[in-house]
C-alpha positions as CSV (number, residue, x, y, z in Angstrom):
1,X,-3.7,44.7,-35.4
2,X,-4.1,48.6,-36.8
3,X,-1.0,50.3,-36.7
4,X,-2.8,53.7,-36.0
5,X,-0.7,56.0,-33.7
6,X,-2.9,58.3,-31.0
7,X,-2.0,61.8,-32.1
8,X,-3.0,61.7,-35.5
9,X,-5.1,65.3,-36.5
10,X,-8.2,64.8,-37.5
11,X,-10.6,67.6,-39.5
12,X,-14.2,66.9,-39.8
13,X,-16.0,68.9,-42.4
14,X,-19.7,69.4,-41.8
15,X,-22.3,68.6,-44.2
16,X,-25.4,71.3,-45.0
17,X,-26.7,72.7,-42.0
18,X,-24.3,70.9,-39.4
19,X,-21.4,71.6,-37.6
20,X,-19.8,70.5,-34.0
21,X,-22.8,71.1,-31.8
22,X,-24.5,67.9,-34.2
23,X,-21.1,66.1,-34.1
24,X,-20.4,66.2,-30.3
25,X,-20.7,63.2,-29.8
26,X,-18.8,62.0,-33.1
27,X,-15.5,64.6,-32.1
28,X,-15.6,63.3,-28.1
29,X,-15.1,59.5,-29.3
30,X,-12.9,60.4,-31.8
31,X,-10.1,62.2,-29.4
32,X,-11.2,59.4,-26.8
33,X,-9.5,57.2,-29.4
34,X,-6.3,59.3,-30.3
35,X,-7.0,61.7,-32.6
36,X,-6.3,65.4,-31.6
37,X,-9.2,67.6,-33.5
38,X,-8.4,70.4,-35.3
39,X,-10.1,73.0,-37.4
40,X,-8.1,73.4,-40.8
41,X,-8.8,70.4,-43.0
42,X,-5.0,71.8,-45.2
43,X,-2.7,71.0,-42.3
44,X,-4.9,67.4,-40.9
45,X,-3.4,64.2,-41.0
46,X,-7.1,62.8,-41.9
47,X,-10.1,64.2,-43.0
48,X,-13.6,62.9,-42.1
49,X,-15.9,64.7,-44.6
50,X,-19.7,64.3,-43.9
51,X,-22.3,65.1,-47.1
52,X,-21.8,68.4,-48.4
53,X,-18.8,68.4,-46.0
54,X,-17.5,66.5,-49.2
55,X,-17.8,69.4,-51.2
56,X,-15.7,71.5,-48.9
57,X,-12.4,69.7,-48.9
58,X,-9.5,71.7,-49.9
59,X,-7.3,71.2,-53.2
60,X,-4.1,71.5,-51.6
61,X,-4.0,69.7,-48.1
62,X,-1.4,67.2,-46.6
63,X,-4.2,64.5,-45.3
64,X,-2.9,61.2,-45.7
65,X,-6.4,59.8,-46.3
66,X,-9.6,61.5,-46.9
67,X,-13.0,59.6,-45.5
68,X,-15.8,61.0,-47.5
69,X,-19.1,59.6,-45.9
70,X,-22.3,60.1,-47.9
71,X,-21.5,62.3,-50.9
72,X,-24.3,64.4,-51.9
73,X,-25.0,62.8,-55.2
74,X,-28.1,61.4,-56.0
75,X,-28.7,62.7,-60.3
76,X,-32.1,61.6,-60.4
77,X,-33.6,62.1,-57.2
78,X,-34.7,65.8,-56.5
79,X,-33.1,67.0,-53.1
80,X,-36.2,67.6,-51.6
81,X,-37.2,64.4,-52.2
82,X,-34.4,63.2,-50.4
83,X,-34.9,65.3,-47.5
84,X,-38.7,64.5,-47.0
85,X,-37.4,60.7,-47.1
86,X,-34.5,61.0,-44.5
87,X,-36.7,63.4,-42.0
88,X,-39.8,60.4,-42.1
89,X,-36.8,57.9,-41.4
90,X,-35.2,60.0,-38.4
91,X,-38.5,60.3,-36.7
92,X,-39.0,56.3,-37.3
93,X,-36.0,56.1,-35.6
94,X,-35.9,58.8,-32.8
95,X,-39.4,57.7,-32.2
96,X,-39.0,54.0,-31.7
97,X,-35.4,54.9,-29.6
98,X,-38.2,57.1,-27.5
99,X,-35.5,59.7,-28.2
100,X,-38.0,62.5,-29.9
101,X,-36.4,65.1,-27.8
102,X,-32.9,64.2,-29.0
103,X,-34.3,64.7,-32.0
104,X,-35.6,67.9,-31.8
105,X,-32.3,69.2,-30.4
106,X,-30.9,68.1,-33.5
107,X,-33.1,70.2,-35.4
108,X,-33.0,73.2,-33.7
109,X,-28.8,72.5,-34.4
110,X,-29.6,72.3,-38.0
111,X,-31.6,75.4,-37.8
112,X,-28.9,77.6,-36.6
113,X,-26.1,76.4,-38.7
114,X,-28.6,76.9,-41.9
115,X,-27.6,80.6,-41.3
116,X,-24.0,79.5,-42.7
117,X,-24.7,80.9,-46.1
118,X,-21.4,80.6,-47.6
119,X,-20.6,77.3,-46.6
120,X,-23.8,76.0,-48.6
121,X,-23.1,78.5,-51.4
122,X,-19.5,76.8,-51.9
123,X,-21.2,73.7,-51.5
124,X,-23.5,73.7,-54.3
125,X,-21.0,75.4,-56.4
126,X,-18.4,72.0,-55.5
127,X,-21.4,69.4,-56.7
128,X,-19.6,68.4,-59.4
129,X,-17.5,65.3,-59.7
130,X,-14.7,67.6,-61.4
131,X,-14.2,69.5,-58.2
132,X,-11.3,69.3,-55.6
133,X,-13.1,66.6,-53.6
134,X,-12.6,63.9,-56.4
135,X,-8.8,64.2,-55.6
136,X,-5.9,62.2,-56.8
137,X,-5.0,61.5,-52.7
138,X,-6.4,58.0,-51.2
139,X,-9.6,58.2,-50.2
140,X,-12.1,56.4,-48.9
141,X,-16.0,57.1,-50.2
142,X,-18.5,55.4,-47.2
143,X,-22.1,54.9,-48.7
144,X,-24.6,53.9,-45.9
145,X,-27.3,51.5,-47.3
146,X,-30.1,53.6,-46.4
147,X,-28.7,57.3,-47.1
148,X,-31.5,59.3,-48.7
149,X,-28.7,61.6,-50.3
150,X,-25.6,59.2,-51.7
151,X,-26.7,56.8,-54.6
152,X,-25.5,53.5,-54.9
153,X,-24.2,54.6,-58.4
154,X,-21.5,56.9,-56.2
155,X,-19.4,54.2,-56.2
156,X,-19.1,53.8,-60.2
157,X,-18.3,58.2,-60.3
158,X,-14.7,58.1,-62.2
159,X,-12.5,58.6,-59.6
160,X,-9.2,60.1,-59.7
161,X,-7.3,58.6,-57.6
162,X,-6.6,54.9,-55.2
163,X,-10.2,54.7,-53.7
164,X,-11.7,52.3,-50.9
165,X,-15.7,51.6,-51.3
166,X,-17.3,51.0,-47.9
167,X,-20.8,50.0,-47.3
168,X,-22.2,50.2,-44.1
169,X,-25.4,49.9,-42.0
170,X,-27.6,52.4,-41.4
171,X,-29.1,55.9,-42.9
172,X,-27.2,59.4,-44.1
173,X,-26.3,60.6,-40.5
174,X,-25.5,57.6,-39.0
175,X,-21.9,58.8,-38.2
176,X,-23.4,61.3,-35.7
177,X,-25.5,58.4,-33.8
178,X,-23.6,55.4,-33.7
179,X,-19.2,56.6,-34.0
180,X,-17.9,53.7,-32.8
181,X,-17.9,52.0,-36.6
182,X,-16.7,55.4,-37.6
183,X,-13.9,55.6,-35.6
184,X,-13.3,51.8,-36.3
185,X,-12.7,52.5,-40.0
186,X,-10.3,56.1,-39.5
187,X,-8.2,53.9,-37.0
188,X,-7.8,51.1,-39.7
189,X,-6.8,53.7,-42.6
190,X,-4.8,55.8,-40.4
């Protein structure tokens, strides 16, 4: 039985090119489930950090446990490479959901949140292990087993702190399609 108390606060930090249009559905199931959303990941109970929302976490924050899904961190794969991979996948996917429309609404998302310059700029500048994502808080690093962008060597980075290693079905923005698991695994850690 999870001990988790509806009312926790929950910040979700956006990866490259996303934000809340992309996560709509992600957000909606999460405050169907108890958590109350809220926009400052330094005052949040949890934090739900998608790809290069990983890189955006704040050093000083009072979350209780940080859920970093798919950390942009693949050393020998060129991001480009990962990208091209992860676009033929979606459209597998959209495609054989006959949901090509859905799709393309997510693009056109990703389109206008790739005007948010800064947030990709601090981004690239947090890529490195040393920065204030690999915190001494509990955290929990999610690797999906076909995510174009998070190597299966994330889980051997040195840590700095008490760590959970997840491995779940599906590709790098799984989180956005299917919640439920999502919310399953925040409910059991908070």
């Amino acid at each position: 039985m999870s001990k988790f108390k509806p009312g926790n606060t929950l910040c979700v930090l956006y990866g490259l090119n996303e934000g809340p249009l992309i996560g709509r559905q992600f957000e909606q199931a999460c405050t169907t489930a108890g958590f109350a959303i809220v926009n400052d990941p330094a005052k949040a109970d949890y934090i739900f950090a998608h790809s290069g929302g990983c890189l955006l976490i704040p050093p000083i924050n009072q979350a209780k446990t940080v859920v970093l899904v798919g950390i942009p961190y693949w050393p020998s794969r060129p991001w480009l490479f990962s990208t091209a991979i992860k676009v033929w996948r979606e459209a597998k996917y959209y495609h054989s959901h006959h949901q090509l429309r859905h799709w393309g609404c997510k693009w056109l998302y990703h389109t206008y949140y790739a005007f948010n310059v800064s947030a990709g700029l601090q981004m690239w500048r947090n890529l490195s292990p040393t920065r204030p994502w690999n915190s001494p808080q509990p955290q929990v690093i999610l690797r999906n087993n076909e995510d174009a962008y998070c190597s299966p060597e994330v889980f051997q980075i040195d840590f700095r702190g008490p760590r959970k290693f997840v491995s779940m079905q599906g590709g790098h923005d799984d989180c956005w399609i299917h919640p439920k698991r999502y919310i399953r695994l925040l409910q059991s850690v908070a």
